[in-house]
C-alpha positions in Angstrom: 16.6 56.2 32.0 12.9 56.3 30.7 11.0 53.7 32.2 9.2 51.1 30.3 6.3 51.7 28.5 2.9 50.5 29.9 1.3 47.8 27.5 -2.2 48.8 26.5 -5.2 47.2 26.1 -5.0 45.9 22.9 -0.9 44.3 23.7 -0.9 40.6 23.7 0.2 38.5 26.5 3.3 36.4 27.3 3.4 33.0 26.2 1.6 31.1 28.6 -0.2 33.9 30.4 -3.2 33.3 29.5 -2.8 29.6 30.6 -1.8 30.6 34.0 -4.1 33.7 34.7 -7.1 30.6 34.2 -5.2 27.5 36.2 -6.7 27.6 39.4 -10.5 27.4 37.1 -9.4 25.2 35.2 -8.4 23.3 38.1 -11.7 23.9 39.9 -13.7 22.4 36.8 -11.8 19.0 36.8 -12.0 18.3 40.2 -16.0 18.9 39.6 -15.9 16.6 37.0 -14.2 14.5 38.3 -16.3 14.3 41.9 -19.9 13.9 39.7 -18.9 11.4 37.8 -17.3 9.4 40.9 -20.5 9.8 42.6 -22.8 9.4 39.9 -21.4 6.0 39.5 -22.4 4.7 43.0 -25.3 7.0 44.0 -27.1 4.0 44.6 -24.7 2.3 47.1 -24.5 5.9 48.6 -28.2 5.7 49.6 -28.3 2.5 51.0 -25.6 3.1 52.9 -27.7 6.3 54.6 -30.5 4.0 55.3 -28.1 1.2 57.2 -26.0 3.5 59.1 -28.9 5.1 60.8 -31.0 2.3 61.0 -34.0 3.0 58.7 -36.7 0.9 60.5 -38.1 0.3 56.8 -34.3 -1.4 56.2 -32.5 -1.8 59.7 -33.4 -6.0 59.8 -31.6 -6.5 55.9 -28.5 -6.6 54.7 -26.4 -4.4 51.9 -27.6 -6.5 49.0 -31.5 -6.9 50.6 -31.6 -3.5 51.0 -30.6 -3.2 47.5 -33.4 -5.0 46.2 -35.7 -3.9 48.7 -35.4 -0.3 47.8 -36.7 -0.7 44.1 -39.5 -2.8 45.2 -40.8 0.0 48.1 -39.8 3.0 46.0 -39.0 2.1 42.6 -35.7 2.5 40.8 -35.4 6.0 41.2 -35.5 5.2 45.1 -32.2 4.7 44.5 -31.1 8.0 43.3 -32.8 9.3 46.3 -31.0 12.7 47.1 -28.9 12.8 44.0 -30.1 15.9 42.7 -28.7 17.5 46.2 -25.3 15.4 45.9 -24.6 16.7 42.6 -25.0 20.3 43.7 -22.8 19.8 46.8 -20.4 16.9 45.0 -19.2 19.5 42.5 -17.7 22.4 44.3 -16.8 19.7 47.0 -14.3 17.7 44.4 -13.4 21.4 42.8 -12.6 22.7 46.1 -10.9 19.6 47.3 -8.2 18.7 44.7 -7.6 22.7 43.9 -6.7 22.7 46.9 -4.8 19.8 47.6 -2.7 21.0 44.3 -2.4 24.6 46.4 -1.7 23.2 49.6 0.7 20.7 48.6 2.8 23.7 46.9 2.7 25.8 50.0 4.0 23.1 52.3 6.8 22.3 49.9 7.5 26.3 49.3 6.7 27.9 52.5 7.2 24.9 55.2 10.0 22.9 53.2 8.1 19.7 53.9 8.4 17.5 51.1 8.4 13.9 49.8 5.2 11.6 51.2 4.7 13.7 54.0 3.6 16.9 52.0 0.8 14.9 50.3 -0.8 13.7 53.8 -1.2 17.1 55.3 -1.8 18.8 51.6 -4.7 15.6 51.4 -5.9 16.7 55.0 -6.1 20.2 54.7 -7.7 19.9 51.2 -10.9 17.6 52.5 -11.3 19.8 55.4 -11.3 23.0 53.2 -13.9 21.4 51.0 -16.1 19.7 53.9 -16.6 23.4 55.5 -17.2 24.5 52.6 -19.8 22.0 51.1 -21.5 20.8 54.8 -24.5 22.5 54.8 -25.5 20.8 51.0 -24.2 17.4 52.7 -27.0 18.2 55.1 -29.9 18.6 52.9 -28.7 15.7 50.7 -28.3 13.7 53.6 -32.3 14.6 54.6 -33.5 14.0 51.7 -31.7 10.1 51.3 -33.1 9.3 54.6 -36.7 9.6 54.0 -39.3 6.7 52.5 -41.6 7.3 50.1 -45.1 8.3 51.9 -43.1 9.2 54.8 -41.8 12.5 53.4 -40.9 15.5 55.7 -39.4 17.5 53.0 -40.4 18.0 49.5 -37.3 19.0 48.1 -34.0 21.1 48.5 -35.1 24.5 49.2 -37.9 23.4 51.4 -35.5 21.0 53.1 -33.6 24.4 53.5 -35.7 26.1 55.1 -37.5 23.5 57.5 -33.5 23.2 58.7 -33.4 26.9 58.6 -36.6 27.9 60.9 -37.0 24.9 63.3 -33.0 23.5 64.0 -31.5 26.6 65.4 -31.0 28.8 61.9 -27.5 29.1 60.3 -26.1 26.9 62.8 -28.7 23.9 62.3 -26.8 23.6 58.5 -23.4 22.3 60.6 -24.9 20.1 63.0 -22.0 17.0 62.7 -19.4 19.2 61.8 -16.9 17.7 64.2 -16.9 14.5 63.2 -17.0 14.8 60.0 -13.7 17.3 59.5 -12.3 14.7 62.4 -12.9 12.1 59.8 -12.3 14.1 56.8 -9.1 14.8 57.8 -7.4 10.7 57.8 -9.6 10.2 55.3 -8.6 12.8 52.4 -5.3 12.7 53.9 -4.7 8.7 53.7 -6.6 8.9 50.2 -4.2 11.6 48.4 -1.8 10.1 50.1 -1.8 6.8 49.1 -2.8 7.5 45.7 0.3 9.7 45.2 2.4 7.3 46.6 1.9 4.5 44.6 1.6 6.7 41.1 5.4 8.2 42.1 6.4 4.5 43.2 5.3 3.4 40.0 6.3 5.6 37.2 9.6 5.5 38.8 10.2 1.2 39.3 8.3 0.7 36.6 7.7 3.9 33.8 7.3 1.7 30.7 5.3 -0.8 32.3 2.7 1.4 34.4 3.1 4.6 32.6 2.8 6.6 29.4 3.3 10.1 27.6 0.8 12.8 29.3 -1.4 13.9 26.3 -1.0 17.6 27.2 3.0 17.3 27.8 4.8 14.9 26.3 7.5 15.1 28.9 5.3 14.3 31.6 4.7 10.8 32.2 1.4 9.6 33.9 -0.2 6.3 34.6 -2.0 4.4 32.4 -5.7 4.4 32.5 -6.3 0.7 34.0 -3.7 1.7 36.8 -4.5 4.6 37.8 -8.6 2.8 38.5 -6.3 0.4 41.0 -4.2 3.3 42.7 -7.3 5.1 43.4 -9.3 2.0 44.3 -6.6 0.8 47.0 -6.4 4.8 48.4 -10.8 4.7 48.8 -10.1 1.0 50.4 -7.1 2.2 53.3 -8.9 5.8 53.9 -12.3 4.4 54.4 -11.2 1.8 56.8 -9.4 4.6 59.1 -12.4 6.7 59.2 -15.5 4.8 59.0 -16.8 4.7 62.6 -16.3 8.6 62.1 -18.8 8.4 59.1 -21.4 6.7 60.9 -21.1 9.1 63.9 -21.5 12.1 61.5 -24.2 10.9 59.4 -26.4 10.4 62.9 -25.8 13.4 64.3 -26.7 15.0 60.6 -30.2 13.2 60.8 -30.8 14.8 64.3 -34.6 15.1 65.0 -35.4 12.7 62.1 -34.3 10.1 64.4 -36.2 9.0 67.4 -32.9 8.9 70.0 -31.9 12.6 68.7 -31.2 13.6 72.4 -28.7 10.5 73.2 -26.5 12.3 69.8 -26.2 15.5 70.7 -21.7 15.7 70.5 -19.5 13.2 68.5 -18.3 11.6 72.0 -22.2 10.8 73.4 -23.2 9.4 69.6 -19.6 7.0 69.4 -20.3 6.0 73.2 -23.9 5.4 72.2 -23.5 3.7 69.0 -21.2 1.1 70.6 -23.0 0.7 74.0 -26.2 -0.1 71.1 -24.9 -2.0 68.6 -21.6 -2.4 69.2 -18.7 -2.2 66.7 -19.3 -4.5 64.0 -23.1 -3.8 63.6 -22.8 0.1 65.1 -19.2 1.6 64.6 -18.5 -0.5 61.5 -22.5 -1.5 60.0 -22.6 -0.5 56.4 -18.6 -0.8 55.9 -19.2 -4.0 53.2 -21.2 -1.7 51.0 -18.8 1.1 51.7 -16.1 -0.9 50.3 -18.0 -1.5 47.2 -19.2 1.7 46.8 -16.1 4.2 48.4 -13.1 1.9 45.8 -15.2 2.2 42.1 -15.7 6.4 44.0 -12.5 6.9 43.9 -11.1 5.1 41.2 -13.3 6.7 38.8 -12.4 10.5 41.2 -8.9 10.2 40.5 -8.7 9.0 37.2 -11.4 10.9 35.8 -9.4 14.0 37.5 -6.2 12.8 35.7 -7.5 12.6 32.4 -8.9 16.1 32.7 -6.1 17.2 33.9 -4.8 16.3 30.6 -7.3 17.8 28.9 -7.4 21.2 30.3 -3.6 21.7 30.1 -3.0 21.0 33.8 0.0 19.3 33.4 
């Protein structure tokens, strides 16, 4: 029996070949998209909330909204934006890395491990932020650098200097990961409770209530997905539940990231001496939890406008 004939270069492919040789891109892209433009919209919040949890002395005696208005008046507007440029180089392979892989993930622990319903979308959710934290940590760094400093009082002059300062006087490669720790211990509840809850509540409600909460998928008709307005709610309830579980985690990784910038480095060396310290300090409301009013305003809009900016281009690149 002759065996099938090779197809050549020119021989078209299947139907839908082409879509699935590019999903995992196309994937990538919206999940970049979708991270810029959910960081973009509170880049602002995301600085002073830098500036609180490690206890500026510019800023450490005012409050979220002070600090707000202090900033502009010491720095001008684009104080604000302080360490954007740095975000949006890390923030986009971070949210492409992150919800390709949470797509991935949750299919392998359905396929592979048999786990499925709620379950499958916590450990997919964990897994996927820890992936994209390792991935992305040494860009949090810099960026992190950068929104710490006051104008006049600059140490680094931008991201490749801030690079190599890091580079040649914190220890070399390994200076990039200071934090690590706490940061995939808190990435971990944190994507996990956020995926989590978000894909809870959109299966909950396109199945008590499809004509109400949901419509038509523009890419696939017989898809149904949730309407724009709820979808902003979803995600803004996941940000709200995920932050709360992992907050004091944030704050222990964002001093150990700022190291020798701050002036009781040596008392932060591991996650366990900078939590003991923190608390023994300033205790758990103005230590473990300072900054968590601001986070709240700034981590629901995030990911509201994360997941249903990453829903609508799902729909737009045919993910669906």
């Amino acid at each position: 029996m002759a065996a099938p004939a090779a197809a050549g270069p020119g021989a078209a492919l299947p139907p839908g070949a082409a879509r699935r040789d590019f999903y995992w891109l196309r994937s990538f892209i919206a999940g970049g998209v979708a991270g810029c433009c959910a960081k973009t919209t509170t880049a602002p919040l995301d600085r002073v909330k830098i500036l609180l949890q490690a206890h500026n002395h510019h800023y450490k005696h005012l409050g979220v909204f002070s600090t707000l208005c202090a900033v502009p008046k010491k720095e001008g507007y684009l104080g604000l934006y302080k360490g954007n440029g740095a975000m949006m180089i890390r923030i986009f392979p971070y949210g492409a890395i992150q919800f390709m892989a949470f797509d991935q993930y949750k299919k392998v622990i359905k396929k592979q491990l048999g786990i499925s319903g709620h379950v499958h979308r916590l450990m997919a959710g964990s897994m996927a932020g820890i992936t994209a934290v390792i991935c992305t940590y040494p860009l949090d760094m810099v960026r992190v650098r950068l929104a710490f400093q006051v104008k006049g009082e600059h140490k680094y002059m931008g991201i490749i200097h801030a690079f190599k300062m890091i580079y040649t006087k914190e220890g070399g490669f390994c200076g990039f990961y200071r934090g690590l720790m706490p940061t995939v211990v808190g990435m971990a509840p944190y994507a996990g409770f956020s995926f989590f809850t978000f894909g809870t509540l959109k299966s909950i409600g396109l199945a008590q209530a499809p004509n109400l909460l949901g419509r038509p998928s523009l890419d696939n008709p017989d898809v149904l997905v949730l309407k724009t307005h709820v979808n902003l709610l979803c995600g803004g309830i996941a940000g709200a539940i995920a932050q709360t579980i992992s907050y004091p985690l944030d704050v222990t990784r964002r001093r150990m990231q700022l190291g020798a910038v701050l002036p009781d480095s040596e008392k932060c060396l591991t996650m366990v001496q900078t939590l003991k310290y923190v608390y023994q300090q300033h205790g758990i409301r103005r230590g473990l939890y300072r900054g968590l009013s601001l986070n709240y305003i700034r981590c629901i809009p995030s990911q509201a406008v994360a997941f249903t900016t990453y829903e609508l281009m799902k729909q737009f690149l045919h993910l669906n």
